[in-house]
C-alpha positions, -999 to +999 in steps of 0.1 A: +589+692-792+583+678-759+591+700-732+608+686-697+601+696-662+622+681-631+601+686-596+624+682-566+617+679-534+582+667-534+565+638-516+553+609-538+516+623-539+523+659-548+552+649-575+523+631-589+495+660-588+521+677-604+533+652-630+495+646-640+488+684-641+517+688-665+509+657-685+475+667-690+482+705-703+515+700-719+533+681-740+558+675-715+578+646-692+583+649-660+615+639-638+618+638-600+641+645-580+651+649-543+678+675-532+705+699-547+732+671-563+705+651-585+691+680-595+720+699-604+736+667-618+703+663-640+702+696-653+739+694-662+733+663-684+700+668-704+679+701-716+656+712-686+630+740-693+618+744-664+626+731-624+600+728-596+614+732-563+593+721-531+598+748-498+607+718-480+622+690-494+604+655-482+633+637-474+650+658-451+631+686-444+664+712-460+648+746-476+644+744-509+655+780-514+690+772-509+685+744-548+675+777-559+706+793-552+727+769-563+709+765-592+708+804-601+747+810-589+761+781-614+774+797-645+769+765-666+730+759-653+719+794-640+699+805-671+677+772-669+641+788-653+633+777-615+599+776-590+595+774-554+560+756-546+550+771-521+518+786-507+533+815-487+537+846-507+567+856-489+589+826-497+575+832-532+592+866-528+623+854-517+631+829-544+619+856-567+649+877-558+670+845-557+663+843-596+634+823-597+604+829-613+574+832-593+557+800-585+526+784-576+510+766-544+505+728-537+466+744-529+468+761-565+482+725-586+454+725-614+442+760-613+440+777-645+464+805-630+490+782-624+484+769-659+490+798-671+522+806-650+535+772-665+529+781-703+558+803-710+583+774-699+565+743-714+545+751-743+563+740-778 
């Protein structure tokens, strides 16, 4: 069953690093988005197994942290699992006690270890 990740927030370039690091260990589509109402709108109308969220969003800079709390806070989408990309451990940590799981760096896309932190979400 092919798995679905949406990546929100990212610039053109990194969205695709991601997309083609996904693409190339999983059987998996990618979906971008840019801020909280897509994304949230997205996960309320298709199956999501997993959401990507940048520290700082391209378009306008916002923190990323704050999709993860809406995210995590809505009762309907709230069990669906999240990541901050990130490169700074303690931003890591504080989506981690947001409800996210931890995530990976844009300096880590590729890496076996953050093949591995993907597995769990989009293996079949």
């Amino acid at each position: 069953m092919v798995k679905t990740l949406v990546d929100c927030g990212n610039c053109g370039p990194d969205f695709n690093s991601i997309r083609q690091m996904v693409t190339s260990n999983f059987e998996a589509t990618v979906l971008q988005t840019h801020g909280a109402e897509d994304t949230v709108e997205l996960l309320r109308k298709r199956k999501v197994d997993l959401v990507t969220v940048n520290r700082k969003l391209d378009r306008d800079y916002s923190d990323g942290l704050e999709i993860i709390k809406k995210i995590k806070s809505d009762p309907e989408i709230g069990n669906v699992p999240v990541m901050l990309v990130t490169n700074y451990d303690e931003h890591q940590q504080a989506a981690v006690a947001e409800g996210a799981t931890y995530g990976f760096g844009k300096l880590e896309i590729g890496n076996e270890g953050t093949i591995e932190k993907l597995k769990p979400f989009l293996t079949s």
